[in-house]
PQR file of N, CA, C, O and H, with PARSE charges and radii, in Angstrom:
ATOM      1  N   UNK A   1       5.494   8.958   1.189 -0.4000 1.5000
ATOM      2  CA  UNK A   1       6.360   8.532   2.255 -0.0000 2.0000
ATOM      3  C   UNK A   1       6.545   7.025   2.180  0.5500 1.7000
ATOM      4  O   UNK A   1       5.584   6.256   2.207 -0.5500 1.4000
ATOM      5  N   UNK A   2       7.888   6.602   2.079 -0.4000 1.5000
ATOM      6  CA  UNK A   2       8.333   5.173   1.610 -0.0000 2.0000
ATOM      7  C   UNK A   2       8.017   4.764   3.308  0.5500 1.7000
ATOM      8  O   UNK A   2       8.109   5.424   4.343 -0.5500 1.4000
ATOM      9  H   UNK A   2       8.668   7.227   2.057  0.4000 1.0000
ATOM     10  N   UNK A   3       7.635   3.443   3.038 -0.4000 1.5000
ATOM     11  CA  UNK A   3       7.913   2.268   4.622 -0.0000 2.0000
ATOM     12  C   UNK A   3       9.170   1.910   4.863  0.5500 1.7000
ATOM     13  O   UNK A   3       9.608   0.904   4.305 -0.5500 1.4000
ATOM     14  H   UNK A   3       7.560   2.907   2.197  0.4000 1.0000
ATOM     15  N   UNK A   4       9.920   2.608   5.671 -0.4000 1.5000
ATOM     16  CA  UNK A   4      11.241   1.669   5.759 -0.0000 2.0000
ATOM     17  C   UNK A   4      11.606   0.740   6.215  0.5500 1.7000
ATOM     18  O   UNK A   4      12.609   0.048   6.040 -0.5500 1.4000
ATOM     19  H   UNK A   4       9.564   3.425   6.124  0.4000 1.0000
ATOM     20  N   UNK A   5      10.363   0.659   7.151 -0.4000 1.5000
ATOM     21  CA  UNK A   5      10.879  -0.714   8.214 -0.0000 2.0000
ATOM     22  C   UNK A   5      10.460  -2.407   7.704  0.5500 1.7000
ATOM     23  O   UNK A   5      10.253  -3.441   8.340 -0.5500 1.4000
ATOM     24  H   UNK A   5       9.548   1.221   7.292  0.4000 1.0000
ATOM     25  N   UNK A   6      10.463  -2.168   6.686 -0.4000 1.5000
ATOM     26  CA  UNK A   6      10.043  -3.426   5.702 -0.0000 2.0000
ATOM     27  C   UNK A   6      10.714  -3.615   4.527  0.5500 1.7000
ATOM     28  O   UNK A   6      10.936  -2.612   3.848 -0.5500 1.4000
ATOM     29  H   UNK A   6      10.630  -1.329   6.169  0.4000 1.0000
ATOM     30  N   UNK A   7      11.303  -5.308   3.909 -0.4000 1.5000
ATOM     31  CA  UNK A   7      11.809  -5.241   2.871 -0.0000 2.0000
ATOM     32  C   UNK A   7      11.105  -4.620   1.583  0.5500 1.7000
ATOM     33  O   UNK A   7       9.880  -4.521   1.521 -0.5500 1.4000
ATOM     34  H   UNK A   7      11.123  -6.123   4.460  0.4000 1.0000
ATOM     35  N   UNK A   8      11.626  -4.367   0.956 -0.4000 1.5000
ATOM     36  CA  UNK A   8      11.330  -3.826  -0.599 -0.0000 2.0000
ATOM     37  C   UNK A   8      11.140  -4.950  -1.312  0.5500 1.7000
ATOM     38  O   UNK A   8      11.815  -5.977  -1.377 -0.5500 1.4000
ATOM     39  H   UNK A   8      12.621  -4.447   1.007  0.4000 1.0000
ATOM     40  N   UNK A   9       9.781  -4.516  -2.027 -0.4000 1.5000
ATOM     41  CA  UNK A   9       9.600  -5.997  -2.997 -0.0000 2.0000
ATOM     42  C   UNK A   9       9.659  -5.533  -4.388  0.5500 1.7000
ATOM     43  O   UNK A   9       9.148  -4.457  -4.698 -0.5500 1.4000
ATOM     44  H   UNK A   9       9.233  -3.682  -1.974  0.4000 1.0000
ATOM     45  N   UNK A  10      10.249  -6.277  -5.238 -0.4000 1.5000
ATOM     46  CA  UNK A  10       9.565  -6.218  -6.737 -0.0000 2.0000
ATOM     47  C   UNK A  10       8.220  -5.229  -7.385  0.5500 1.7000
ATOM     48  O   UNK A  10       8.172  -4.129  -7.937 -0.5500 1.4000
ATOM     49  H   UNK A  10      10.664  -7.151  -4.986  0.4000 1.0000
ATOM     50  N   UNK A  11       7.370  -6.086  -7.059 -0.4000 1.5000
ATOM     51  CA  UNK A  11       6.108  -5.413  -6.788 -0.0000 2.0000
ATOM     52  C   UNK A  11       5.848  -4.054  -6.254  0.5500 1.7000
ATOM     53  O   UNK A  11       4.725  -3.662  -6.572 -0.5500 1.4000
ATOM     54  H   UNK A  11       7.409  -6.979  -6.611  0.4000 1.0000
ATOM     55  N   UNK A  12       6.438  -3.324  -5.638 -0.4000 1.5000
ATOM     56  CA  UNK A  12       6.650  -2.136  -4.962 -0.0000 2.0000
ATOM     57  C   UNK A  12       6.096  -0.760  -6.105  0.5500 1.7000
ATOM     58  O   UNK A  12       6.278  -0.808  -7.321 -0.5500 1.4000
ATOM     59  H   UNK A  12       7.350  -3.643  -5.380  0.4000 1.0000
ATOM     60  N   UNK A  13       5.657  -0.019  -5.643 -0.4000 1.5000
ATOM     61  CA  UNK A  13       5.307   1.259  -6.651 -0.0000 2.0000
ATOM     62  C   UNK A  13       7.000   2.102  -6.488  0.5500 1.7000
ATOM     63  O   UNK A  13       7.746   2.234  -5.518 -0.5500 1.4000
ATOM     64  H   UNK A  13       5.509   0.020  -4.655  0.4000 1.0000
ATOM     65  N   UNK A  14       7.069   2.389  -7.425 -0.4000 1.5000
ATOM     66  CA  UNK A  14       8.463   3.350  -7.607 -0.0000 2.0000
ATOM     67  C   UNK A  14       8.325   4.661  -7.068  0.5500 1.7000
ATOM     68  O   UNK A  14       7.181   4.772  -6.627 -0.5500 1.4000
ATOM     69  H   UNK A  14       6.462   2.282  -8.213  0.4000 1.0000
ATOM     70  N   UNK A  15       8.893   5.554  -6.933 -0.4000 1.5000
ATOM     71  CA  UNK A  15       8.919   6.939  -6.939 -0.0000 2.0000
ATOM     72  C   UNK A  15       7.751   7.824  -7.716  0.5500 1.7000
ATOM     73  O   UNK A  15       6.780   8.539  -7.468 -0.5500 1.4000
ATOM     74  H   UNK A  15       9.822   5.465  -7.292  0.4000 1.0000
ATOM     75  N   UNK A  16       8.614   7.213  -8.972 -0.4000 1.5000
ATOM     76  CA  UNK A  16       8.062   7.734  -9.846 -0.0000 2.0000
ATOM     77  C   UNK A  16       6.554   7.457 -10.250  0.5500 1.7000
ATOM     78  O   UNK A  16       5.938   8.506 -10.437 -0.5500 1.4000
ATOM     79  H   UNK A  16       9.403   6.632  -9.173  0.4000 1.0000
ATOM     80  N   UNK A  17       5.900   6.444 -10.408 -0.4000 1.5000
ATOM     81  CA  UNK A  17       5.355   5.733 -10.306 -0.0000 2.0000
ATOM     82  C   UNK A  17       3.888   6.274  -9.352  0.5500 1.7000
ATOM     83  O   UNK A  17       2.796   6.633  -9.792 -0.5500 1.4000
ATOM     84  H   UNK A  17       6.401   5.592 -10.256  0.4000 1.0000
ATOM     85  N   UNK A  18       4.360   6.165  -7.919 -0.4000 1.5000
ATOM     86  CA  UNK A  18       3.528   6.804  -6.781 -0.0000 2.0000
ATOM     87  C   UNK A  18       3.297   8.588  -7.368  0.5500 1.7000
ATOM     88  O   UNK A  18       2.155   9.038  -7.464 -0.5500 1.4000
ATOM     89  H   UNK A  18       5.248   5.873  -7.562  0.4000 1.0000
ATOM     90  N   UNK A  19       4.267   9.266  -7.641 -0.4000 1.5000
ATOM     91  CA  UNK A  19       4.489  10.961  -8.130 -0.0000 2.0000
ATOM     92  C   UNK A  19       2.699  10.654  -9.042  0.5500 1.7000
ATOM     93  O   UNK A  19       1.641  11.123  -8.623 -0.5500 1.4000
ATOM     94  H   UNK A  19       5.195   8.901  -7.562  0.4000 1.0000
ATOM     95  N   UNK A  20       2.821   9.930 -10.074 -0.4000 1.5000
ATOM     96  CA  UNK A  20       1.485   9.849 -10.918 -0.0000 2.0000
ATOM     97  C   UNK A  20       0.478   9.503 -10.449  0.5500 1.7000
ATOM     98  O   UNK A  20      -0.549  10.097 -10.780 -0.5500 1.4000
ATOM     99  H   UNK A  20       3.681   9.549 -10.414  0.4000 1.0000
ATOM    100  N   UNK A  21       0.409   8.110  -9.245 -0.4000 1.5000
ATOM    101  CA  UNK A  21      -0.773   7.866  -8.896 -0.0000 2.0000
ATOM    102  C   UNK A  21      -1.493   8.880  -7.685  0.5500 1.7000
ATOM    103  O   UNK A  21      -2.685   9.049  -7.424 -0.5500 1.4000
ATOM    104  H   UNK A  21       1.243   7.628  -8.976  0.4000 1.0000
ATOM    105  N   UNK A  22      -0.247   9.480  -7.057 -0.4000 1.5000
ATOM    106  CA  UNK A  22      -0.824  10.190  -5.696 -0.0000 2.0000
ATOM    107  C   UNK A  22      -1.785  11.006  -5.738  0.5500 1.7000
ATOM    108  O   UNK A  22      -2.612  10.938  -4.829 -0.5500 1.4000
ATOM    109  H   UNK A  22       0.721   9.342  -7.269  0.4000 1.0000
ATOM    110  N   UNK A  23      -1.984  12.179  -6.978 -0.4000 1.5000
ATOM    111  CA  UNK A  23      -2.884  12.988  -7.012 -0.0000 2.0000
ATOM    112  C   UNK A  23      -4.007  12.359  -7.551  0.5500 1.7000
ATOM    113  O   UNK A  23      -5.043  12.979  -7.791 -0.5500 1.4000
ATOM    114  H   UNK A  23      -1.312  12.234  -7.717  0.4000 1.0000
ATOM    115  N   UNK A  24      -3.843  10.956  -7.791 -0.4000 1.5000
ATOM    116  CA  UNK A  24      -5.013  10.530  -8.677 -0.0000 2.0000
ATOM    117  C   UNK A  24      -6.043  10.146  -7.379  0.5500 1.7000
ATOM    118  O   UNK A  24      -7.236  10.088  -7.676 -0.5500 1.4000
ATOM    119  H   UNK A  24      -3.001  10.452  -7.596  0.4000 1.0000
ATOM    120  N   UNK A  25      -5.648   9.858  -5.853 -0.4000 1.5000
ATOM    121  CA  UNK A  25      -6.048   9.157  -4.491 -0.0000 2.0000
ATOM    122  C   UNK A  25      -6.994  10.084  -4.064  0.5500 1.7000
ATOM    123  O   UNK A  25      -6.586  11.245  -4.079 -0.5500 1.4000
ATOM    124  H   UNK A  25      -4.679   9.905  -5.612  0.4000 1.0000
ATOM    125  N   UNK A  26      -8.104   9.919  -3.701 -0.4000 1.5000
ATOM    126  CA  UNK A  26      -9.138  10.846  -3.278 -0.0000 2.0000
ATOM    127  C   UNK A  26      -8.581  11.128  -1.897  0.5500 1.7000
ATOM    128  O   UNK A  26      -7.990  10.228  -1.301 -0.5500 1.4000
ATOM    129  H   UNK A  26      -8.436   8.976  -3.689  0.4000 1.0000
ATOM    130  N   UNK A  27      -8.740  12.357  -1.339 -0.4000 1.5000
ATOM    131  CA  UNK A  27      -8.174  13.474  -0.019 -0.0000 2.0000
ATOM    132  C   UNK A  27      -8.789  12.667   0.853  0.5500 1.7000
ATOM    133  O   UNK A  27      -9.326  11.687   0.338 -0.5500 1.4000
ATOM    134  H   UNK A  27      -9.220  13.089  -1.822  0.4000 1.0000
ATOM    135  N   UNK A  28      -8.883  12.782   2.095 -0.4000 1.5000
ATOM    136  CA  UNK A  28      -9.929  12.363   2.991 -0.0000 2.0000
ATOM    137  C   UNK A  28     -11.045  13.781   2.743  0.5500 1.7000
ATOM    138  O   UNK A  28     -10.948  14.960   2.400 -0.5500 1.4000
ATOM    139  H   UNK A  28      -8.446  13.578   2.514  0.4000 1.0000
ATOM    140  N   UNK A  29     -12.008  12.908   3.117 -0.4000 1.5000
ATOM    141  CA  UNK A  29     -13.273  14.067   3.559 -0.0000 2.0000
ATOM    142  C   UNK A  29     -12.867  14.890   4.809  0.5500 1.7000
ATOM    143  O   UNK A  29     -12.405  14.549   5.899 -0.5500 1.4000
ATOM    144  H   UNK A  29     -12.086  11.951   3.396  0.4000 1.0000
ATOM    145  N   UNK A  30     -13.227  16.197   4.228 -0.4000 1.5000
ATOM    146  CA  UNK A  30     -13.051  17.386   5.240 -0.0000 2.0000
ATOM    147  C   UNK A  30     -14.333  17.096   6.304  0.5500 1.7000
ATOM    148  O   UNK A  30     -15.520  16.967   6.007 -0.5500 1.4000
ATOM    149  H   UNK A  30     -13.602  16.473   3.343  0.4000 1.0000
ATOM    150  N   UNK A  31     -13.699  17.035   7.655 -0.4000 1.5000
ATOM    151  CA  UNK A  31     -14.038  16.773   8.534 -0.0000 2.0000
ATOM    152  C   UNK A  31     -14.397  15.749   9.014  0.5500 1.7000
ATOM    153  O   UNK A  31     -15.306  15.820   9.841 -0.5500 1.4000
ATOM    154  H   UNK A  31     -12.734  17.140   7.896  0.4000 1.0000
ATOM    155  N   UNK A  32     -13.817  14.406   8.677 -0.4000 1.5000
ATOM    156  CA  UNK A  32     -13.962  12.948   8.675 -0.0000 2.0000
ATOM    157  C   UNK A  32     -12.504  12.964   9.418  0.5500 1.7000
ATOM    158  O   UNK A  32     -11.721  13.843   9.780 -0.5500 1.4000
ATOM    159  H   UNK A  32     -13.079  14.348   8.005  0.4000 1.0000
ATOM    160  N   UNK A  33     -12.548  11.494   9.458 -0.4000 1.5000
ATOM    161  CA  UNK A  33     -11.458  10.525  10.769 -0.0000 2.0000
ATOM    162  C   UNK A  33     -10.194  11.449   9.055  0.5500 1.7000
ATOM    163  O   UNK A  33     -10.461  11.765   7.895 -0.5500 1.4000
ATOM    164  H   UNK A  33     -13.183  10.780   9.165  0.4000 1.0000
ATOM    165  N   UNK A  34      -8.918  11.511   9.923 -0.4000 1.5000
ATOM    166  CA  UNK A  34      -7.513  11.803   9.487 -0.0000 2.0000
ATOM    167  C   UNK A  34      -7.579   9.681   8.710  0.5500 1.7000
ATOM    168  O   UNK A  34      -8.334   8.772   9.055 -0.5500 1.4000
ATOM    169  H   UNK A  34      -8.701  11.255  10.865  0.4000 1.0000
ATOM    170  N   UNK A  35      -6.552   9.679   7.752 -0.4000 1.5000
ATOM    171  CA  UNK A  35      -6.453   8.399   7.032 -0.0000 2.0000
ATOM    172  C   UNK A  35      -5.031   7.226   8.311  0.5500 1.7000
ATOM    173  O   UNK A  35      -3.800   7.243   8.296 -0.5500 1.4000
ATOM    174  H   UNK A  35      -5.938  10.417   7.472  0.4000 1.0000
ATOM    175  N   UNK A  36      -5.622   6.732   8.848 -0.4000 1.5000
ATOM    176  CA  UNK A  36      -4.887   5.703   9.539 -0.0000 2.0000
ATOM    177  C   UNK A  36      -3.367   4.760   9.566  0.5500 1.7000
ATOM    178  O   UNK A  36      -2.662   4.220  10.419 -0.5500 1.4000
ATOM    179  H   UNK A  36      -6.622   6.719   8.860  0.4000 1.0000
ATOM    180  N   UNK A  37      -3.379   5.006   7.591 -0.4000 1.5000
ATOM    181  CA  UNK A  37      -2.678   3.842   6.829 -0.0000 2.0000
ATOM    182  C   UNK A  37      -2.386   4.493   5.777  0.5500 1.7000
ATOM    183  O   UNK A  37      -3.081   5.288   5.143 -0.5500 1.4000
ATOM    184  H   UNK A  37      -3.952   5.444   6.899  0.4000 1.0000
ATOM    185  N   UNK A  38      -1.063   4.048   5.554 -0.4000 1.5000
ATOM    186  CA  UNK A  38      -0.149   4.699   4.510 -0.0000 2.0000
ATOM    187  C   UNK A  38      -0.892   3.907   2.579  0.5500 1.7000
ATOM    188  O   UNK A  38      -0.593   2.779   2.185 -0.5500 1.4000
ATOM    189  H   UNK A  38      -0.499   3.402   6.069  0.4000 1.0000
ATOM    190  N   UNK A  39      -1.751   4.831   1.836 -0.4000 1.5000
ATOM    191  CA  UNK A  39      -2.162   4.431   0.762 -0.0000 2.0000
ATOM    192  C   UNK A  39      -1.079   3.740   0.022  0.5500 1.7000
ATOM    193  O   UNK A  39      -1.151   2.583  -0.391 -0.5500 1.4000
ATOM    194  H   UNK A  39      -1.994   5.747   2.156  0.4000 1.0000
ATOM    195  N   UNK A  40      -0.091   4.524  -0.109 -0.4000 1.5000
ATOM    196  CA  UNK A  40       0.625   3.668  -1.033 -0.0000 2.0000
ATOM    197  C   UNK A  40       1.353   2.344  -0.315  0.5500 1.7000
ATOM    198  O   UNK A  40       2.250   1.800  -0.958 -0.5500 1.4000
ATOM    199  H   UNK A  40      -0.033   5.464   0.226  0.4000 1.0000
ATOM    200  N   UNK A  41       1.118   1.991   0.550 -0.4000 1.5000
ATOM    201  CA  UNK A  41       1.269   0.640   1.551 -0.0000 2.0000
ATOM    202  C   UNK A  41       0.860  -0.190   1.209  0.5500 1.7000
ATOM    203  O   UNK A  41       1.366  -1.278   0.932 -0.5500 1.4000
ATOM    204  H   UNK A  41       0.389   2.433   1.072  0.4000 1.0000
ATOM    205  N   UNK A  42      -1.008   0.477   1.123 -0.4000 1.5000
ATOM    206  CA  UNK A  42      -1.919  -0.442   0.602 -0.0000 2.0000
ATOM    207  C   UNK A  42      -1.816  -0.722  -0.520  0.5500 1.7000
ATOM    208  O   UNK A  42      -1.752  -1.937  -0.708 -0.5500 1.4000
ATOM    209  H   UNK A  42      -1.419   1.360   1.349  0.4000 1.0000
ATOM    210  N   UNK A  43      -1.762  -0.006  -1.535 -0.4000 1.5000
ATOM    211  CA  UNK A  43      -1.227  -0.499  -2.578 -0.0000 2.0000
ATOM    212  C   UNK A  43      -0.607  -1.390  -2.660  0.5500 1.7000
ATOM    213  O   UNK A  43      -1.246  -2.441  -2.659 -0.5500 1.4000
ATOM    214  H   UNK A  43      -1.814   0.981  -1.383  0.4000 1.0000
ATOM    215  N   UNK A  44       1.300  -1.537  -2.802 -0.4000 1.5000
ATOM    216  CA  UNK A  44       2.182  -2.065  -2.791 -0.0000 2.0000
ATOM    217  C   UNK A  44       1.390  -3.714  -2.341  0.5500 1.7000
ATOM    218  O   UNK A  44       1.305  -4.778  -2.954 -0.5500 1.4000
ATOM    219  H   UNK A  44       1.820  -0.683  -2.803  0.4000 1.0000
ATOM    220  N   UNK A  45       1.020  -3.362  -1.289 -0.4000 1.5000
ATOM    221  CA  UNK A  45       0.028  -5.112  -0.580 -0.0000 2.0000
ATOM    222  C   UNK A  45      -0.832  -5.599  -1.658  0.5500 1.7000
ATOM    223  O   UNK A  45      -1.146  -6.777  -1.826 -0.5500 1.4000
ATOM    224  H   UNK A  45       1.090  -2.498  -0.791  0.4000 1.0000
ATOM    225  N   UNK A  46      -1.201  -4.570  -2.401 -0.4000 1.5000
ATOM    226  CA  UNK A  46      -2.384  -5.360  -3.524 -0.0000 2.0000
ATOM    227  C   UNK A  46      -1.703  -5.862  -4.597  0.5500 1.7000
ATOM    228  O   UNK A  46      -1.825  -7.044  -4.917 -0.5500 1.4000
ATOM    229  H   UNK A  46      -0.946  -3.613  -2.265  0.4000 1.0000
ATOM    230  N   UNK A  47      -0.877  -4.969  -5.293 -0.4000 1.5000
ATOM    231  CA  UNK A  47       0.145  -5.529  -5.897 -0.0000 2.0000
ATOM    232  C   UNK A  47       0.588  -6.644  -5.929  0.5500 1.7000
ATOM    233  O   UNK A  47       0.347  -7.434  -6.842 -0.5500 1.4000
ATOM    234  H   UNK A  47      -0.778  -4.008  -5.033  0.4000 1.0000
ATOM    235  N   UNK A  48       1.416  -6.925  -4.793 -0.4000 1.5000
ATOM    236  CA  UNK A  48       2.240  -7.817  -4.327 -0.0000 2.0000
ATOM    237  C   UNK A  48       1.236  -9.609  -4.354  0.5500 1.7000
ATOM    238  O   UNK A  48       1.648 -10.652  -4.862 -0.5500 1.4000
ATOM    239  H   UNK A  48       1.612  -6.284  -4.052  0.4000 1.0000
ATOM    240  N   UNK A  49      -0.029  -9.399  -3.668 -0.4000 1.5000
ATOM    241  CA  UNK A  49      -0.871 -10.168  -3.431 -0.0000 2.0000
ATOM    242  C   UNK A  49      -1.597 -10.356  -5.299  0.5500 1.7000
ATOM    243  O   UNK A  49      -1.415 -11.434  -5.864 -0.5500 1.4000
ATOM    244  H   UNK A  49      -0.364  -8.552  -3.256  0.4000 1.0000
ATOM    245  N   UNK A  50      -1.955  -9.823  -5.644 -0.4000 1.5000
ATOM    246  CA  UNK A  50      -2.434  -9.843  -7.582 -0.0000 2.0000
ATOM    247  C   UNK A  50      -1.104 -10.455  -8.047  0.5500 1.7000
ATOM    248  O   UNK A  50      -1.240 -11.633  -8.379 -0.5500 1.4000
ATOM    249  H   UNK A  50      -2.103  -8.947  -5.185  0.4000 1.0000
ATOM    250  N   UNK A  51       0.295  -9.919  -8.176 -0.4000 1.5000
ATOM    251  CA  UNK A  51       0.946 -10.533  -8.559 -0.0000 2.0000
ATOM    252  C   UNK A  51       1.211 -12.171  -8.562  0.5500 1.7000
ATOM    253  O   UNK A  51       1.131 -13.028  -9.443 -0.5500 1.4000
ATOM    254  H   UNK A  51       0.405  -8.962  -7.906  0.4000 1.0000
ATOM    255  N   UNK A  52       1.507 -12.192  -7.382 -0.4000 1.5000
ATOM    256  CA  UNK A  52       2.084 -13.562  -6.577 -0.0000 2.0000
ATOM    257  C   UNK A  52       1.184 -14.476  -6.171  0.5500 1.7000
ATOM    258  O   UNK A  52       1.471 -15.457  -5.486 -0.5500 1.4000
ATOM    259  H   UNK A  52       1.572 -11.496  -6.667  0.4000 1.0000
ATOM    260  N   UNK A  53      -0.462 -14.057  -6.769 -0.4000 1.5000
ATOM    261  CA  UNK A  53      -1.674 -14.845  -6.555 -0.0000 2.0000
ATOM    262  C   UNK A  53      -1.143 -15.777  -5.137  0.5500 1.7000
ATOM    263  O   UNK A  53      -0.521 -16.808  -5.396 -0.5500 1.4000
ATOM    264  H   UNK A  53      -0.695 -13.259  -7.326  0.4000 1.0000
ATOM    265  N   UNK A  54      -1.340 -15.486  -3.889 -0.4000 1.5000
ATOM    266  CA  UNK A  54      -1.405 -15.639  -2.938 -0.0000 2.0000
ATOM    267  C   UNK A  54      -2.980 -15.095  -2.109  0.5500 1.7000
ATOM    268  O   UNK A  54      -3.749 -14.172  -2.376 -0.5500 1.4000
ATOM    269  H   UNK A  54      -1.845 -14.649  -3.678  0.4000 1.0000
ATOM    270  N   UNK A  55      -2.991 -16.052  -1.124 -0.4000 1.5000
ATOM    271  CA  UNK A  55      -4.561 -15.564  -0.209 -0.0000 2.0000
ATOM    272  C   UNK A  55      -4.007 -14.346   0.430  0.5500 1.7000
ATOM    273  O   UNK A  55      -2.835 -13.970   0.468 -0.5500 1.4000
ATOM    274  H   UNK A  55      -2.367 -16.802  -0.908  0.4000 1.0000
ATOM    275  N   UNK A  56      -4.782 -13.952   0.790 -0.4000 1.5000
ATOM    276  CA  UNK A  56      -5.120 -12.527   1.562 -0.0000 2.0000
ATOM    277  C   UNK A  56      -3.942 -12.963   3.091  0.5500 1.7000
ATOM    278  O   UNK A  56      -2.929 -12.434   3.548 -0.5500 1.4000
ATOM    279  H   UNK A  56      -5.734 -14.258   0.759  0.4000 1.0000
ATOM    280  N   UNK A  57      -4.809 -14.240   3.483 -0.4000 1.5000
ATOM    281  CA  UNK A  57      -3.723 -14.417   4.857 -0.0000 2.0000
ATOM    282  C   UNK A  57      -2.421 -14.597   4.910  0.5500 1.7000
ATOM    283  O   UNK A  57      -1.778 -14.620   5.959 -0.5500 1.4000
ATOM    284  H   UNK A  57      -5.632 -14.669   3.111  0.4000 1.0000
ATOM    285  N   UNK A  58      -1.834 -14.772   3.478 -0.4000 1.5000
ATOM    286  CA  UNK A  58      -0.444 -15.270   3.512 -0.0000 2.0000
ATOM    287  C   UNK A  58       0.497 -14.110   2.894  0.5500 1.7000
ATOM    288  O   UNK A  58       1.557 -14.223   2.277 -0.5500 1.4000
ATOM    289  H   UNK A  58      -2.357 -14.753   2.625  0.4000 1.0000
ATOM    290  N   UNK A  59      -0.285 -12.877   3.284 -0.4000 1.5000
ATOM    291  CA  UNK A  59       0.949 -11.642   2.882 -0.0000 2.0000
ATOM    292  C   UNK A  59       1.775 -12.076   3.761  0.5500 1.7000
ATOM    293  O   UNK A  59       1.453 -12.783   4.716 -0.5500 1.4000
ATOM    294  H   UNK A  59      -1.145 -12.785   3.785  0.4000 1.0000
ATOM    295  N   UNK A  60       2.939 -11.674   3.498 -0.4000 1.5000
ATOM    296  CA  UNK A  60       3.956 -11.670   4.348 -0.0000 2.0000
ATOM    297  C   UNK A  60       3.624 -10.553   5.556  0.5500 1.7000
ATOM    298  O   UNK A  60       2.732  -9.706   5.530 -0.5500 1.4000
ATOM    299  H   UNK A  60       3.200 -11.100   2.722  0.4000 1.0000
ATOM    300  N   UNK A  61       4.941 -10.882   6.988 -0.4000 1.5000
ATOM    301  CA  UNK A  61       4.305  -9.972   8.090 -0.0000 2.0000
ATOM    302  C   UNK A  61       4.870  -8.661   7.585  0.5500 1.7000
ATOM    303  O   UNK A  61       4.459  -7.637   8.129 -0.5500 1.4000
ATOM    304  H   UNK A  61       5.667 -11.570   7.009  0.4000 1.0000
ATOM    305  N   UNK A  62       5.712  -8.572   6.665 -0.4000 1.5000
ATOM    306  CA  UNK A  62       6.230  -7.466   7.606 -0.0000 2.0000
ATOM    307  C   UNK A  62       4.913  -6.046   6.066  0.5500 1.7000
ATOM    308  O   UNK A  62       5.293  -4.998   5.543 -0.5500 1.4000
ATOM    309  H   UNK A  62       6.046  -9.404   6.222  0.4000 1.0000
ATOM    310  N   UNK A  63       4.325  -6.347   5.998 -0.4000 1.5000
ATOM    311  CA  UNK A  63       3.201  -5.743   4.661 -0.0000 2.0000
ATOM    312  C   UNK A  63       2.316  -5.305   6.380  0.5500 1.7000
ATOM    313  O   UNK A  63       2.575  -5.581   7.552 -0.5500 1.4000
ATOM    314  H   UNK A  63       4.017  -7.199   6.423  0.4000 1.0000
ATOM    315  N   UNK A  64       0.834  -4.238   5.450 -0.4000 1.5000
ATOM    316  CA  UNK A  64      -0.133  -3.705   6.784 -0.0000 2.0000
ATOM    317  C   UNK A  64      -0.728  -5.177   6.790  0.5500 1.7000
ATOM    318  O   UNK A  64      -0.542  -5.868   5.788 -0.5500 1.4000
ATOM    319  H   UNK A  64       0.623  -4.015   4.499  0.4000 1.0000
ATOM    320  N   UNK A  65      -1.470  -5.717   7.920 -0.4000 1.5000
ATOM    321  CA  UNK A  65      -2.422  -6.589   7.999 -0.0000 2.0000
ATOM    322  C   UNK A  65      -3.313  -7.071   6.844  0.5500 1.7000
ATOM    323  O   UNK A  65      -3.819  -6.247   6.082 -0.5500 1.4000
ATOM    324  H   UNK A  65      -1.622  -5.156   8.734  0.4000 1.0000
ATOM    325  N   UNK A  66      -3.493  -8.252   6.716 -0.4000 1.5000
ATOM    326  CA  UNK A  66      -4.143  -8.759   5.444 -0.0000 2.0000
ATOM    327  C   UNK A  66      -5.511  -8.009   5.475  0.5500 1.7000
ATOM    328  O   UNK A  66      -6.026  -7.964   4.357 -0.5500 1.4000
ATOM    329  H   UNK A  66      -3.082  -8.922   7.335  0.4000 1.0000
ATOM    330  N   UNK A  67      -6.202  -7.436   6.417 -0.4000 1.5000
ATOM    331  CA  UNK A  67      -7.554  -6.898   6.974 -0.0000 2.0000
ATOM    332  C   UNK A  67      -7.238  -5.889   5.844  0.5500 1.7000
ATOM    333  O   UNK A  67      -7.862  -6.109   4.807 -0.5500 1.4000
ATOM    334  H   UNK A  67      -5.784  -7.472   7.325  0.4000 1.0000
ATOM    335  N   UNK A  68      -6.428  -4.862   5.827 -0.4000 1.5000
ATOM    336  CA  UNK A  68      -6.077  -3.320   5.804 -0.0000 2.0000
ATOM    337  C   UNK A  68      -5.731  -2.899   4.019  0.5500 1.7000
ATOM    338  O   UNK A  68      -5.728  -1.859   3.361 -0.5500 1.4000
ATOM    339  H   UNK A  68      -5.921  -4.683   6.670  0.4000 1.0000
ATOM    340  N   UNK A  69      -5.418  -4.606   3.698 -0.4000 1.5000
ATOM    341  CA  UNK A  69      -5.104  -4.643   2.272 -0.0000 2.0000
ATOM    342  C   UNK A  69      -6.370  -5.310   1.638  0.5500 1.7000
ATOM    343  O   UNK A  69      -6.429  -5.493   0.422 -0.5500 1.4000
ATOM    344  H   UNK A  69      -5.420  -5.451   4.233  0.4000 1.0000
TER
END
């Protein structure tokens, strides 16, 4: 599930891209908390942040919280 309410970066996982990594993402544990935060979000934030060698605090806003990435 893409974020829409945020620009698209460069850095961004593709379609296609996410199709390969998704099954690679461990499930949540059966009977643990439901997952809060969109993985491939987090991603895209790590990305973006490795790429553009930037601090943690200076993701841009509209990314999850620098905490979450």
């Amino acid at each position: 599930m893409k974020n829409m309410t945020r620009l698209s970066y460069d850095t961004d996982l593709t379609d296609d891209q996410w199709k390969i990594l998704e099954p690679l993402i461990l499930l949540a544990k059966i009977g643990g908390r439901n997952r809060s935060l969109d993985i491939r979000e987090v991603l895209n934030g790590i990305f973006y942040l490795v790429t553009n060698g930037i601090k943690w605090r200076a993701m841009p806003h509209d990314f999850l919280k620098w905490q979450s990435v």
